[in-house]
Backbone as JSON Lines, residues from 0, in Angstrom:
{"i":0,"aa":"X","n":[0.08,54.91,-13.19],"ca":[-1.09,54.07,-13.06],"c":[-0.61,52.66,-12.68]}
{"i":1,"aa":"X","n":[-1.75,52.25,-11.92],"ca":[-0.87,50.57,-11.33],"c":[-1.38,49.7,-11.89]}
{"i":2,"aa":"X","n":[-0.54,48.51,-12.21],"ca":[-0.69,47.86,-13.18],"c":[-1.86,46.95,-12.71]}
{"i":3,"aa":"X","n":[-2.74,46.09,-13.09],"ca":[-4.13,45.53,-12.85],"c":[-3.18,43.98,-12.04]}
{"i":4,"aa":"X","n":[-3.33,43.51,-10.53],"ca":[-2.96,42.55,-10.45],"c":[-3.37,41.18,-11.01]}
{"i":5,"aa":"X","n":[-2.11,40.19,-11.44],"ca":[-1.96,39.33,-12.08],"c":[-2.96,37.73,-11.66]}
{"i":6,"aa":"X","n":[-3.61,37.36,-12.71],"ca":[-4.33,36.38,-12.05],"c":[-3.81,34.91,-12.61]}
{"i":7,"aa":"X","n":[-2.79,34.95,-12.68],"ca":[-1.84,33.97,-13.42],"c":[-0.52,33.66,-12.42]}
{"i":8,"aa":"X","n":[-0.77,32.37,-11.38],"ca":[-0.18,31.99,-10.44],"c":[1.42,32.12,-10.65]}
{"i":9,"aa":"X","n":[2.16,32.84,-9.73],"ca":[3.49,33.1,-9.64],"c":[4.16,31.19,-9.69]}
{"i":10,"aa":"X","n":[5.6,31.2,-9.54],"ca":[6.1,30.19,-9.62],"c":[5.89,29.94,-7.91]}
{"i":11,"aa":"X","n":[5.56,30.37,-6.89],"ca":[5.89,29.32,-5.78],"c":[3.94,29.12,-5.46]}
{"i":12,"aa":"X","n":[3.04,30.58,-6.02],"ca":[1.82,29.73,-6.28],"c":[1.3,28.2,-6.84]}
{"i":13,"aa":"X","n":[2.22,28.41,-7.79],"ca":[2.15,26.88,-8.71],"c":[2.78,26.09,-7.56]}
{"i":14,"aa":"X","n":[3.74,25.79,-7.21],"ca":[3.94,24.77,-6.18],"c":[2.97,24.44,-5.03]}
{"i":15,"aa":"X","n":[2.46,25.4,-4.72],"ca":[1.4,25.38,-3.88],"c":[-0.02,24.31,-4.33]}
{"i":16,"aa":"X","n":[-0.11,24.57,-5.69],"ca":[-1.19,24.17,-6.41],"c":[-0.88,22.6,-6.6]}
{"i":17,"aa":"X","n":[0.44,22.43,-7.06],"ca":[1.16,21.04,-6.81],"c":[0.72,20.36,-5.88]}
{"i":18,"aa":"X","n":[1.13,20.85,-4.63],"ca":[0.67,20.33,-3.65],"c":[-0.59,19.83,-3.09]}
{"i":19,"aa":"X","n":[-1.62,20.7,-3.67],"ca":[-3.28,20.6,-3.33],"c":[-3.34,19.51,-4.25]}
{"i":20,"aa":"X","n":[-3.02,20.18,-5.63],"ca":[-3.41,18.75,-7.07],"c":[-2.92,17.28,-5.86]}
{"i":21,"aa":"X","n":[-1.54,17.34,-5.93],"ca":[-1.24,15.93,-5.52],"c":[-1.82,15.41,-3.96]}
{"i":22,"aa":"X","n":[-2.33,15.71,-3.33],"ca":[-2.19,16.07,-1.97],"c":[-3.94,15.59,-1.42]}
{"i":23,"aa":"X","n":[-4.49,16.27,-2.59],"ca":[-5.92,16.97,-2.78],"c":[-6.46,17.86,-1.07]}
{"i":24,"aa":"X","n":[-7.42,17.97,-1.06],"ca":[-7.77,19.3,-0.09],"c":[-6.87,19.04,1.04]}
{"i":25,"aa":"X","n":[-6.49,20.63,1.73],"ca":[-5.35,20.74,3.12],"c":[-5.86,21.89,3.59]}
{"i":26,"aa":"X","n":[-5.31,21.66,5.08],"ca":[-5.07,22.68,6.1],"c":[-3.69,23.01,5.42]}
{"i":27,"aa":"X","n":[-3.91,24.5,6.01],"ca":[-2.21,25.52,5.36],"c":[-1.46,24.79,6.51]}
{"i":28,"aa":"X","n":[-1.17,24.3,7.36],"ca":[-0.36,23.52,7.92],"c":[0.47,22.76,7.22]}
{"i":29,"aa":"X","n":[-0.61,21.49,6.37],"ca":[0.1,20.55,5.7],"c":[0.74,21.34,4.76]}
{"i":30,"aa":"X","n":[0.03,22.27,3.62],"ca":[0.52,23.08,2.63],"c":[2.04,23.66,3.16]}
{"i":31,"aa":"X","n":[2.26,24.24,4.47],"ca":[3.55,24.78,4.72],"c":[4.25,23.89,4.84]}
{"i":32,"aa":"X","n":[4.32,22.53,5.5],"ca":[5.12,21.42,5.79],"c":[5.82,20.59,4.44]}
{"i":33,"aa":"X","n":[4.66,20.7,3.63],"ca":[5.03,20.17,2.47],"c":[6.03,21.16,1.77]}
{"i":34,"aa":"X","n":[5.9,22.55,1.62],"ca":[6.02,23.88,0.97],"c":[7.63,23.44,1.54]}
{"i":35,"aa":"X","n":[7.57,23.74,3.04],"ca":[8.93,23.69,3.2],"c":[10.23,22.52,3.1]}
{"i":36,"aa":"X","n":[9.6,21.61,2.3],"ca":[10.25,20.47,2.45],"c":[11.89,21.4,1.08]}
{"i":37,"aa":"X","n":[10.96,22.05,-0.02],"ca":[11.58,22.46,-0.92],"c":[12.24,23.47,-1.24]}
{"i":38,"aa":"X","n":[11.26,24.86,-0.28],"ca":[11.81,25.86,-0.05],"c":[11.55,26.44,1.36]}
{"i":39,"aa":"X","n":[12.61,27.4,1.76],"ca":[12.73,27.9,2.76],"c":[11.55,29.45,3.31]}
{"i":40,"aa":"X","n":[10.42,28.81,4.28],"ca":[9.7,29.51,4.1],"c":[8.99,29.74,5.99]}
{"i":41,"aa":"X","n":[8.35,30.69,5.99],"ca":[7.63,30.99,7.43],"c":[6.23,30.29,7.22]}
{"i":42,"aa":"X","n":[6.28,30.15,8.31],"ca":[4.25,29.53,8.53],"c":[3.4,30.78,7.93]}
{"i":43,"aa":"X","n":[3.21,31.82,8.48],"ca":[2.96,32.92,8.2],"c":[2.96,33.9,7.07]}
{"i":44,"aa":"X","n":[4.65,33.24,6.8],"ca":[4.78,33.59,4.63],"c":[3.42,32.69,3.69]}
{"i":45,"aa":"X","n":[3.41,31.12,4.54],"ca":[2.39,30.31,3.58],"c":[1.18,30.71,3.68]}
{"i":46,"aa":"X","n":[0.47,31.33,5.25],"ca":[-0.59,31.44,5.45],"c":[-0.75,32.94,4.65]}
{"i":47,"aa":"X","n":[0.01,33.62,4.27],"ca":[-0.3,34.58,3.3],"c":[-0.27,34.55,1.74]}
{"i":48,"aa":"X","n":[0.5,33.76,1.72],"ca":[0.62,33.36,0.21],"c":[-1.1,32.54,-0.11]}
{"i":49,"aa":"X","n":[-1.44,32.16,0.93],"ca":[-2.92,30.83,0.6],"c":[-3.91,32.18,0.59]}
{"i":50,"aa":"X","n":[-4.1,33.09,1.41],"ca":[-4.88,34.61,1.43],"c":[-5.04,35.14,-0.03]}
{"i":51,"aa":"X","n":[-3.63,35.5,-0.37],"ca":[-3.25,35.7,-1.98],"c":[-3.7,34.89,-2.62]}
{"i":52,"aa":"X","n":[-3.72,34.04,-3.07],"ca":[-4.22,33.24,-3.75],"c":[-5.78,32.86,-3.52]}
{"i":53,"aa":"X","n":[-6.5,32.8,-2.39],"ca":[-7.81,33.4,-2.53],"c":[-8.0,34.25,-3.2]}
{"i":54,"aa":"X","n":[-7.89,35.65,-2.99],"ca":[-8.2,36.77,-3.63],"c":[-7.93,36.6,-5.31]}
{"i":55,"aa":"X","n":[-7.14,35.79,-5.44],"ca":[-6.67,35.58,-6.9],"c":[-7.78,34.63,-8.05]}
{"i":56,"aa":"X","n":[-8.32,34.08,-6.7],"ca":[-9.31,32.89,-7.58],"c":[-8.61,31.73,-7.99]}
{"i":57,"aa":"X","n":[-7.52,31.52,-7.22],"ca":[-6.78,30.41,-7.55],"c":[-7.01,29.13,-6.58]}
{"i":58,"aa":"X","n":[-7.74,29.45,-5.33],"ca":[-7.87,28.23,-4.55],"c":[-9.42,28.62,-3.79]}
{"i":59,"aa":"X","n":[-9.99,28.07,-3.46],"ca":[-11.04,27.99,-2.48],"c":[-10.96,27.31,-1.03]}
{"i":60,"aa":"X","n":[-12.02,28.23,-0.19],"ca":[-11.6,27.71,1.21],"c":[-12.62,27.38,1.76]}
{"i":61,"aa":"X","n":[-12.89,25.62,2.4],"ca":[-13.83,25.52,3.52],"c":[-13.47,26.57,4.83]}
{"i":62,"aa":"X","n":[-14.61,27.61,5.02],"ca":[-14.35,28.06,6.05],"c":[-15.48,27.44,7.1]}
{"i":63,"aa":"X","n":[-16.3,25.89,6.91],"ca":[-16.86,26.02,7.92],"c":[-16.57,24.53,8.79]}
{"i":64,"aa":"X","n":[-15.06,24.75,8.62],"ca":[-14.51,23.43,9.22],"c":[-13.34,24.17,10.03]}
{"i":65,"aa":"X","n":[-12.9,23.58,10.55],"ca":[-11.37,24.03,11.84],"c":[-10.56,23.53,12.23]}
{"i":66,"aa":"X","n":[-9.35,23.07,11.25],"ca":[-8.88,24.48,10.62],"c":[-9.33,24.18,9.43]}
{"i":67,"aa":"X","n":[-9.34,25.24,8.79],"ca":[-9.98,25.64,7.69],"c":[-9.27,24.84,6.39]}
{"i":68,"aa":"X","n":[-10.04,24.57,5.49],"ca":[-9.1,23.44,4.43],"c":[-9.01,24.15,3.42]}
{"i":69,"aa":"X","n":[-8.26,24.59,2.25],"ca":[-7.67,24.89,0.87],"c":[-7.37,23.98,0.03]}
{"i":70,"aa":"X","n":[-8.57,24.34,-1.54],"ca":[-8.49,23.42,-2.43],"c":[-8.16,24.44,-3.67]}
{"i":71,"aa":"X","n":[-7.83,23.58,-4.63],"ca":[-7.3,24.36,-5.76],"c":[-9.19,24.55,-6.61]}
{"i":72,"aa":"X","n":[-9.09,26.02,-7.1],"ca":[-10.38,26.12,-8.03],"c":[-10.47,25.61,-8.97]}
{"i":73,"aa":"X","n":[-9.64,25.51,-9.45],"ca":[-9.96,24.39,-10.93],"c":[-8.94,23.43,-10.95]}
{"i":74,"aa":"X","n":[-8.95,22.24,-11.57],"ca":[-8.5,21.16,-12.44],"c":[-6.94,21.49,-12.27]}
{"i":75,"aa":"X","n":[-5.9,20.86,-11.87],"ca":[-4.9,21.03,-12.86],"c":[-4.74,21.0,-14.09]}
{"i":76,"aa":"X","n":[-5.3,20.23,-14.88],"ca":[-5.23,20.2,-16.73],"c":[-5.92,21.26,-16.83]}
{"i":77,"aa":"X","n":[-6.75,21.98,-16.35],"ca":[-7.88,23.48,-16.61],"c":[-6.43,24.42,-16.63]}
{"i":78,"aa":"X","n":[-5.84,24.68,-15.18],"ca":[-5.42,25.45,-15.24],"c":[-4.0,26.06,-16.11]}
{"i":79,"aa":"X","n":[-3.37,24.34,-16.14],"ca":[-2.21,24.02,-16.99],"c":[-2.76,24.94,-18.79]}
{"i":80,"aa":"X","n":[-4.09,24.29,-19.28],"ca":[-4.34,25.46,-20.28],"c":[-4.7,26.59,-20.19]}
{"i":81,"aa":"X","n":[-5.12,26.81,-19.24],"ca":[-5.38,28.38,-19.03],"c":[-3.6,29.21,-19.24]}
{"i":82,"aa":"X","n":[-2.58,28.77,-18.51],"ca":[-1.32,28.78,-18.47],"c":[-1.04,29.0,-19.85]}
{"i":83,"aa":"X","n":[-0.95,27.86,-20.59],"ca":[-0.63,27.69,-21.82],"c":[-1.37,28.61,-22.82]}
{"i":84,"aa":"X","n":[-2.2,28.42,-22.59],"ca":[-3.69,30.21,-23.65],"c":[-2.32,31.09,-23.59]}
{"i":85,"aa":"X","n":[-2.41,31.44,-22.07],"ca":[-2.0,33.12,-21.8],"c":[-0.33,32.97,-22.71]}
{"i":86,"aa":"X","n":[0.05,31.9,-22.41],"ca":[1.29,31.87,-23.1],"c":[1.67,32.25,-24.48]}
{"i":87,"aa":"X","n":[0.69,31.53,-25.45],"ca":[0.54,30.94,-26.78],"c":[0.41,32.89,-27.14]}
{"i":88,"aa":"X","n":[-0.96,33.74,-26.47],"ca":[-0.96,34.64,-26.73],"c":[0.39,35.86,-26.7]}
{"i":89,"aa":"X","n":[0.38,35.51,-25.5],"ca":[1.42,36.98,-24.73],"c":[3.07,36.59,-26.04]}
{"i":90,"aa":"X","n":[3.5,35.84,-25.61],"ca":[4.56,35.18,-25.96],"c":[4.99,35.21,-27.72]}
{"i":91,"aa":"X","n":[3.95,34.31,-28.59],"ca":[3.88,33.73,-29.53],"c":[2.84,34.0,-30.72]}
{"i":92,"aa":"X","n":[2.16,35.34,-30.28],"ca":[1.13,35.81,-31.13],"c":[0.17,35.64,-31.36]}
{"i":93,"aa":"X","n":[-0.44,34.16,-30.67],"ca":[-1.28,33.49,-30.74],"c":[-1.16,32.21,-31.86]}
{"i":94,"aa":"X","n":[0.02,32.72,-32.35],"ca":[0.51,31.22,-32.95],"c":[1.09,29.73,-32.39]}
{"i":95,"aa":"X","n":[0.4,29.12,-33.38],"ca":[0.35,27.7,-32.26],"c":[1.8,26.76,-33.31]}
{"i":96,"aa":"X","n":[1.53,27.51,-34.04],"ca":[2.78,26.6,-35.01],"c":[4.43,27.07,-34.02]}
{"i":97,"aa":"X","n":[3.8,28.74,-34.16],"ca":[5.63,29.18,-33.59],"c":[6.02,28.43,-32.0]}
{"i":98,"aa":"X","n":[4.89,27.98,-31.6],"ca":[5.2,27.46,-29.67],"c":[5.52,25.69,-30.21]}
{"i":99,"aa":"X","n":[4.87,24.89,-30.93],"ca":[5.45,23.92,-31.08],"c":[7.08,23.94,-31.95]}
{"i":100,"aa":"X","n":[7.06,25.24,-32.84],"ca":[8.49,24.8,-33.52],"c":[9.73,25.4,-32.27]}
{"i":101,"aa":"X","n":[9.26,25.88,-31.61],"ca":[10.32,26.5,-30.11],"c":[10.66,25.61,-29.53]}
{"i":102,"aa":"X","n":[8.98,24.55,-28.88],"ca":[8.94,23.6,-28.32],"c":[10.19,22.82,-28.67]}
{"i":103,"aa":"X","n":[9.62,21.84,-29.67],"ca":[10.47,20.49,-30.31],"c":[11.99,21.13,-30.66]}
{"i":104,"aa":"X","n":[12.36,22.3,-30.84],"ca":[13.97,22.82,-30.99],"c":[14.4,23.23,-30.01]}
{"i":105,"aa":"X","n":[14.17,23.27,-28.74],"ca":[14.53,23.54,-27.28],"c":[15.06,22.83,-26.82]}
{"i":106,"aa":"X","n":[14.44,21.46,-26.61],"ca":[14.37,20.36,-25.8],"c":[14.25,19.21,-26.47]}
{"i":107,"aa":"X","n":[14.77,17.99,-26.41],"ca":[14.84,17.1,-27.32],"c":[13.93,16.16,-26.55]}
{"i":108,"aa":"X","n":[12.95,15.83,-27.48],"ca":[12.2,14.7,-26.84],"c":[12.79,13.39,-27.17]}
{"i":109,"aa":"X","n":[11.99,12.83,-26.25],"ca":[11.73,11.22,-26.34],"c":[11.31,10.74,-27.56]}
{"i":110,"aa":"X","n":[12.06,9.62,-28.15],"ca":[11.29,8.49,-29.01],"c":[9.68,8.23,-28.77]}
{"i":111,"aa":"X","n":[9.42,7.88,-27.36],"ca":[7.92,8.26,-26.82],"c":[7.53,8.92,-27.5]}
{"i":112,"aa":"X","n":[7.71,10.56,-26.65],"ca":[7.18,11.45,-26.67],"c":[6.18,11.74,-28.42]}
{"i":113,"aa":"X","n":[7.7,11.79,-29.2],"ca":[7.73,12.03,-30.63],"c":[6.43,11.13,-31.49]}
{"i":114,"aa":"X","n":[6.49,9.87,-30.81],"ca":[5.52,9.09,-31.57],"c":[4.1,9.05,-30.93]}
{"i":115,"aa":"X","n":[4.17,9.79,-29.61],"ca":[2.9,10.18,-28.91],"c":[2.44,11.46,-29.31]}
{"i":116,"aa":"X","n":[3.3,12.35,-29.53],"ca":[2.92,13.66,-30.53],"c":[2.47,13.56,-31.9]}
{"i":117,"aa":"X","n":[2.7,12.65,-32.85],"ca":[2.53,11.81,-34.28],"c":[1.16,11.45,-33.83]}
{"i":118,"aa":"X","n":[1.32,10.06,-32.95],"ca":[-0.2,10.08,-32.83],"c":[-1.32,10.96,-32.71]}
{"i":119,"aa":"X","n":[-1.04,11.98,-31.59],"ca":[-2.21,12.94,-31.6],"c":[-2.48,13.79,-32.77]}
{"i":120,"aa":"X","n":[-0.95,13.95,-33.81],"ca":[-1.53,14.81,-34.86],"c":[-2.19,13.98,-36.1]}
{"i":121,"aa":"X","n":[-1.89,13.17,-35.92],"ca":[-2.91,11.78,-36.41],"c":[-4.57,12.18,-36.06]}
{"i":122,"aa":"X","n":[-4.77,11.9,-34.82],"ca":[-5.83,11.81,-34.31],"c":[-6.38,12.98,-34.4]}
{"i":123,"aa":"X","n":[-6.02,14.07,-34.75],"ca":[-6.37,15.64,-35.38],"c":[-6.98,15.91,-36.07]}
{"i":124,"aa":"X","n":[-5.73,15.41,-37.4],"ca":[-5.84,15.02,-38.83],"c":[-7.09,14.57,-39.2]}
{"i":125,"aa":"X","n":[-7.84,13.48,-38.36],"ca":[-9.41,12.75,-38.69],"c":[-10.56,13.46,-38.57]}
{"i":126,"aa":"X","n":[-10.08,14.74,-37.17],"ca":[-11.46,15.12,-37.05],"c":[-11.92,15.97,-38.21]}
């Protein structure tokens, strides 16, 4: 049986999405020009990868302009949690304690960071 395709953007989808986020709406032109600045890719690889990602519900397309423009469907911060959901679940049980104690013992934050994380659990704490 085949497995149900994935609606959770691959790693060079996400770059793609990068690109729109920072970029905001493009012709797959710009999207490949930019695409290839980083990786090594065909016009034709991008203009399929942007197809894919239609079908995925990951970008939307003016089709009544020429050439046609590609925008991302939701938000980056939308999709960044949507990302993070599927994570917290698949990954971590749906525990939110076990992804921050992974988090903060992985990777060493910032003095920042640390007292910007304090704050928000501050700002938690009230509601």
């Amino acid at each position: 049986m085949a497995r149900p395709a994935s609606t959770q953007p691959t790693d060079v989808e996400l770059q793609i999405l990068r690109i729109l986020w920072r970029d905001g709406p493009s012709i797959a032109r710009h999207v490949h020009d930019s695409l290839s600045a980083t990786k090594e890719t065909s016009y034709s690889t991008t203009v399929k990868m942007l197809s894919v990602m239609l079908e995925k519900g990951l970008l939307k397309r003016d089709d009544d302009v020429r050439p046609q423009v590609y925008r991302p469907a939701m938000p980056q911060q939308k999709t960044q949690k949507r990302i993070l959901f599927d994570v917290i679940d698949k990954v971590y049980e749906g525990s939110v304690h076990s992804l921050m104690m992974h988090v903060l013992s992985t990777k060493k934050a910032t003095p920042a960071e640390l007292d910007e994380i304090r704050r928000l659990i501050d700002e938690l704490e009230q509601r």
